[in-house]
N, C-alpha and C positions, 0 to 999 in steps of 0.2 A: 839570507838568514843572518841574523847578527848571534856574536858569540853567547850570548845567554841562550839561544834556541839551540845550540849544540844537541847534536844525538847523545845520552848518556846509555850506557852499558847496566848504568844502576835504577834507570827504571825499567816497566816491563814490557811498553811501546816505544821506539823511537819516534824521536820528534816529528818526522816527516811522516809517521804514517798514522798519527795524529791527527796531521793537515789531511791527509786523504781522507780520513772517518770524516770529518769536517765537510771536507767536498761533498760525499757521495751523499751526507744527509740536507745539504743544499741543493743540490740536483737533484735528488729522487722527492723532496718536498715539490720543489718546483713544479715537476714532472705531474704531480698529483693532484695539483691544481693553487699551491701556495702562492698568492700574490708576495710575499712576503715571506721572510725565513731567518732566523737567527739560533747556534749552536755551542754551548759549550762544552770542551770534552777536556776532562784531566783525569789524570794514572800518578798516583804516589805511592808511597810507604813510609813508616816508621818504628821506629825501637825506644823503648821506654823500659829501665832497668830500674827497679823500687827496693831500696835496704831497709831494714828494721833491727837494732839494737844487734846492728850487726850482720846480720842473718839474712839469707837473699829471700824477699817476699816473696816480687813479682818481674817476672821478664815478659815482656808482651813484644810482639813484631808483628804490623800488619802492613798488608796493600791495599789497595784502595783506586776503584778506577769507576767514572763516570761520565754520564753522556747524557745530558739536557737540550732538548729542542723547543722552540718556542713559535709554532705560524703563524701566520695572518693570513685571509680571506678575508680582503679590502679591510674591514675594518676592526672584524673578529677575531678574536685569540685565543689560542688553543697552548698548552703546554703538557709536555710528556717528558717522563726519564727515564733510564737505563744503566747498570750497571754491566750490561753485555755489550759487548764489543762485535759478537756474530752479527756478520751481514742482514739474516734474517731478523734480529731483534732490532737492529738497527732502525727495518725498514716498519719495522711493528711499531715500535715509539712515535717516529716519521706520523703514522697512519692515525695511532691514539691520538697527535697532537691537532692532527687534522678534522679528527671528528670529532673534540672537543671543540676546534674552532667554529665547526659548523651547527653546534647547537647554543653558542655564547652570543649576547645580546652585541648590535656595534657597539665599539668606543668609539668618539671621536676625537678621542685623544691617544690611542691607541696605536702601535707602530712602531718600526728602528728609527734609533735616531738619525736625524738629521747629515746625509751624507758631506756635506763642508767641514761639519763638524768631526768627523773619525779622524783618529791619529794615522798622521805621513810617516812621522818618524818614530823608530821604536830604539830610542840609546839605552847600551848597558849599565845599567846603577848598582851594577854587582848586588844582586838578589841570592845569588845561589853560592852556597860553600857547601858542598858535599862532606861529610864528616865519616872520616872511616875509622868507627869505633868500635871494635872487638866487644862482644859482652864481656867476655874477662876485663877488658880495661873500663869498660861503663862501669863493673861493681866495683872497684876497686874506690871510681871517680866518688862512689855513693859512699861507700864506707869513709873514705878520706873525710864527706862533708859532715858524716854524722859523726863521725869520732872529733872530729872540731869544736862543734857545739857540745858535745857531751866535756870537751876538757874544760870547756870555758867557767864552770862552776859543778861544784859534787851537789848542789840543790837541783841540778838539772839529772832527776832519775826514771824519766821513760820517753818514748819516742814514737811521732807517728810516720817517720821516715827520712830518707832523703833518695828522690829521684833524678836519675839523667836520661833525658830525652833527646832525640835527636827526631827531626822531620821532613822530609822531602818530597816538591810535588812538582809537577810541570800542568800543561794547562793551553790551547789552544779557543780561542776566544773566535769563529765568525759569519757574517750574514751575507747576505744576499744582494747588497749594495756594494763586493766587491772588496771588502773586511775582511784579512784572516793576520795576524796577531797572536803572540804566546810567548811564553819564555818560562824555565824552571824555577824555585824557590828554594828557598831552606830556612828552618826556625828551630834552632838547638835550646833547651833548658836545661837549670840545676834548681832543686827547690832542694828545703830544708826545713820539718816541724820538729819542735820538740819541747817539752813538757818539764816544765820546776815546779819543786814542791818546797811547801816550809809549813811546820806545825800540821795542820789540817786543811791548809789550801794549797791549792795547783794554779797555775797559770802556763798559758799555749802560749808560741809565738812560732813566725816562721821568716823565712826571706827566700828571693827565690831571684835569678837572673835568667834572664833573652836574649838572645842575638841569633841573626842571620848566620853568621861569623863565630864557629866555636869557640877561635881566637882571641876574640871580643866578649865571650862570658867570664865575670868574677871567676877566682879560681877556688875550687869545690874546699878548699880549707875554707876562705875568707867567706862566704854563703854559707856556710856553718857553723864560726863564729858569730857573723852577725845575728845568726837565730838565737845561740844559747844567750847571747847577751842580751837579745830585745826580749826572751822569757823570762831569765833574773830578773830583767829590770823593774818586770810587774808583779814581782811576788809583794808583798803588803799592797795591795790594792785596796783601795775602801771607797765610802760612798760618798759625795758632798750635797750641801744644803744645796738647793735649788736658787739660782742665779741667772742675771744677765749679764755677759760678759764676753770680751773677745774673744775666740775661738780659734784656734791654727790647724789646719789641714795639712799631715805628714806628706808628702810631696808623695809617695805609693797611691795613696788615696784620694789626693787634690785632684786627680785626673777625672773624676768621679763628676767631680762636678762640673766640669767639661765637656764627658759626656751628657748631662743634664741639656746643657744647652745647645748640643745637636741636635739634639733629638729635637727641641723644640725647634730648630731654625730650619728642619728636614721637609723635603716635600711632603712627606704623609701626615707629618702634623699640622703641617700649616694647611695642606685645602680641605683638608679635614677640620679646621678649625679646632684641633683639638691642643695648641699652644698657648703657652704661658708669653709667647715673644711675638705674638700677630703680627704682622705689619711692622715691623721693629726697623727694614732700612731706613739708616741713615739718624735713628732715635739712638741715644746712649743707653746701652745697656751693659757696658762695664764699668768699671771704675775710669776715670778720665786717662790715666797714665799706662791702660792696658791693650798691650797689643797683640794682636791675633793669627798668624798666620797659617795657611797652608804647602808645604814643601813636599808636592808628590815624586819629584827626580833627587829628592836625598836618598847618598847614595849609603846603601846597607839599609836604606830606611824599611823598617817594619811592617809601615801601609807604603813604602813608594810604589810607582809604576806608571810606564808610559800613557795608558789609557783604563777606564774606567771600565764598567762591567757591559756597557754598552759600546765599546771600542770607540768611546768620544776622546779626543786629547786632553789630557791632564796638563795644568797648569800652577806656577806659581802664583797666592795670592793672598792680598790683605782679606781677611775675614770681618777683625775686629781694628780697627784704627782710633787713636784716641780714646777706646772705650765707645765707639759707635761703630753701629752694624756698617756691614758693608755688602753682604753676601750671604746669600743661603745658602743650603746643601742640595741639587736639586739633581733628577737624572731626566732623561728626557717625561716621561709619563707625568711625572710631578708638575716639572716645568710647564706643558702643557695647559696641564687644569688650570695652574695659577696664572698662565701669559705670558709666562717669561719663558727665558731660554735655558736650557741645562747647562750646570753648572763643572759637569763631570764627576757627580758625584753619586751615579747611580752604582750601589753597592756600599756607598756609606764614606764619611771623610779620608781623606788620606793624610800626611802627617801634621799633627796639627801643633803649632807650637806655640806658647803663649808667653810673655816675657811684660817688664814694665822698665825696659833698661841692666842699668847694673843691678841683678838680684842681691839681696841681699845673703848673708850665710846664716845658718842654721842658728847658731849662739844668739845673730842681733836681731832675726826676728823675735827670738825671745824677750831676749831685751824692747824690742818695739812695743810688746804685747803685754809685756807686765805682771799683768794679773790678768789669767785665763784657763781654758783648757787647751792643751795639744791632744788631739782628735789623732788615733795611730789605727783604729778599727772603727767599720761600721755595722751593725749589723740590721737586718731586718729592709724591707724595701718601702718604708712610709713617704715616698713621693708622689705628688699629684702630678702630672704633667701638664694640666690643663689649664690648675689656677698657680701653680707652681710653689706650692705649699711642701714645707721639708720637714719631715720630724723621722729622726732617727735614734736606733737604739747604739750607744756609742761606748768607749773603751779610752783610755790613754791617760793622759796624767795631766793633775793640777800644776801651774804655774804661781810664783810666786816672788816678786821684786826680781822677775826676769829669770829666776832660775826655777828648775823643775824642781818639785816637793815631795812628789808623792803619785805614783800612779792611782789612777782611779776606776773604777768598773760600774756598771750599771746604772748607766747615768743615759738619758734622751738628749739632743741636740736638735733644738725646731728654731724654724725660721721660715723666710720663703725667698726660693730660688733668685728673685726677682731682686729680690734687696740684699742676700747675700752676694750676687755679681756685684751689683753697684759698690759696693760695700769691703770689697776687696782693698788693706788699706795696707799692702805690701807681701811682695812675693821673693821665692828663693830661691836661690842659685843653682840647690841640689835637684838636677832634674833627672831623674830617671827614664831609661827610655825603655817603656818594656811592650808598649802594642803603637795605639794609631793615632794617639794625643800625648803630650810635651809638655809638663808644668814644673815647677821647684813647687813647693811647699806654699798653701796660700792662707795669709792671716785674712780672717772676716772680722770687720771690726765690731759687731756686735749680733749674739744671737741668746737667746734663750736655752740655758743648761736645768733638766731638770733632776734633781738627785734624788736621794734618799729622804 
């Protein structure tokens, strides 16, 4: 057992009796006629303490424990869950999962992956930092971040809170090919909203930080500065005339469109035919100078981890090279329909980082950009994924000989996915790392703004 599987005292099963749930629901599938067997079993908790203008909102603490089975009968799949841990539900789940599998048509693409393929080696990337936060010191953590943003300007006069969160889960992942794999987590936050007013308008802003690593989140003054300052900053907000023009994506939000393109380059999309990136290896689909990669053994990383949700070995890897594909996102099932091989990515990418060299800083993209909008909210979901058509309802501020002018509000931002990658004509240094993709701030050198 390597030190991240350690038994912890702070969850509600020890680690090793995890592994035994795990066993017994492998062998009493077996037993029952499963040609085939795969189990996931995890036990967490967590505390989430919410302030409001001071005053303690909300204190939540839960736990949380689960047991997913998945059969086969050759070719057929059955899946069941449980949040019971009794032997008897156990073997109840076990049996639903069975007699689902007995009334489901074959797949022939259906199955565990591929035994060469499961992870040997399970190394520690430091995943888990236990956080031993007193509620007293959680409210204090919250009051601290909203009294921050509140000193930052007296226009800032209400509030929709500021939370600290703390999270914790462990997790045993295995099948029937002789698979068993796990290890604990941890995912701590501080957000922070809050509300300016001037004349007869209001404007919202928030900011929030992540980490594995409590030690590694902003500190609850600075996450509440940042909020009062990014809600001042939009008080005269107005509308502009409808344009085409370069566009910058706040580096919170750049991540967005990252997401955009997993999803298209995902096994569901692609044999599904339902991508905007068909057939895209080895075709350019970023900007020439943009590079893409995957980092699953970064360590503290957000999405790391030794193996994927089907205990395949996770790897380092170029995605994007030069601005041409290189790689889908694929888990065994997917891999299958399409012909290929799984990529280790069933359950979705792991850390994905995207750079074009030396980023630039925050000031010189503006400068690069000139005359534009900087894009800081989205709202609304007007994406196609199919033809990769983008039109959003968007927020942030005019630019103007390089410097910001004026915030602006209610304004759409359309384009299509396809030509905004390509189109990417410089990125930024400032990268935030707050989930499973890695961007700075990304300028599109042209999109359609439409205003007032």
């Amino acid at each position: 057992m390597n030190d991240n599987a350690r038994p912890s005292p702070r969850f509600s099963y020890p680690f090793p009796v995890l592994q035994k749930i795990a066993q017994d629901v492998l062998d009493y599938a077996k037993k029952n006629g499963a040609s085939a067997c795969e189990t996931d079993i995890s036990d967490g908790f967590g505390q989430s303490v919410t302030v409001r203008r001071g005053e303690v909102e909300t204190i939540e603490y839960n736990r949380d424990k689960g047991l997913s089975v998945t059969v086969y009968i050759g070719q057929k799949r059955g899946h069941a869950s449980t949040s019971d841990f009794a032997p008897q539900a156990i073997k109840d789940t076990v049996a639903a999962a069975l007699s689902i599998a007995g009334h489901t048509a074959a797949d022939d693409c259906a199955g565990l992956a591929d035994s060469d393929l499961l992870a040997r080696e399970f190394p520690d990337l430091d995943l888990y930092f236990p956080w031993d936060l007193p509620v007293e010191q959680a409210i204090q953590l919250a009051q601290t971040c909203e009294a921050a943003a509140f000193a930052v300007d007296k226009r800032i006069t209400n509030s929709e809170g500021a939370s600290v969160s703390l999270s914790e889960s462990q997790f045993v992942y295995a099948n029937s090919l002789g698979f068993m794999g796990g290890y604990p987590g941890s995912r701590h936050s501080i957000s922070c909203a809050v509300i300016a007013s001037q004349d007869d308008t209001m404007q919202r802003d928030y900011w929030y930080s992540v980490a594995r690593d409590a030690a590694d989140l902003e500190h609850a003054d600075a996450v509440g500065r940042k909020t009062g300052m990014r809600s001042v900053a939009r008080l005269g907000a107005r509308k502009i005339a409808t344009c085409e023009v370069p566009v910058l994506f706040e580096a919170p939000i750049a991540a967005s469109l990252m997401g955009h393109f997993v999803s298209a380059v995902s096994g569901g999309s692609l044999y599904r035919k339902s991508s905007f990136l068909l057939d895209s290896i080895g075709k350019q689909v970023f900007a020439p100078d943009i590079q893409i990669r995957e980092a699953p053994h970064l360590k503290k990383g957000l999405a790391s981890g030794p193996f994927d949700d089907e205990g395949v070995a996770t790897r380092e890897r170029k995605v994007v090279e030069n601005g041409v594909m290189q790689g889908y996102f694929l888990g065994s099932y997917s891999a299958r329909k399409l012909g290929l091989s799984t990529t280790g990515n069933a359950g979705g990418n792991h850390n994905l980082i995207l750079d074009n060299g030396a980023g630039l800083e925050f000031s010189a993209l503006l400068k690069k950009m000139n005359k534009g909008v900087l894009v800081t909210e989205l709202l609304g979901q007007g994406v196609n994924p199919v033809t990769g058509d983008y039109s959003r309802g968007a927020a942030g501020y005019w630019v103007e000989d390089g410097e910001i002018r004026h915030a602006v509000e209610e304004i759409t931002i359309a384009g299509n996915l396809k030509d905004m990658l390509l189109g990417i004509s410089a990125v930024g240094n400032d990268v935030i790392a707050r989930g499973s993709k890695q961007c700075g701030s990304l300028l599109i050198d042209r999109m359609m703004v439409a205003g007032g």
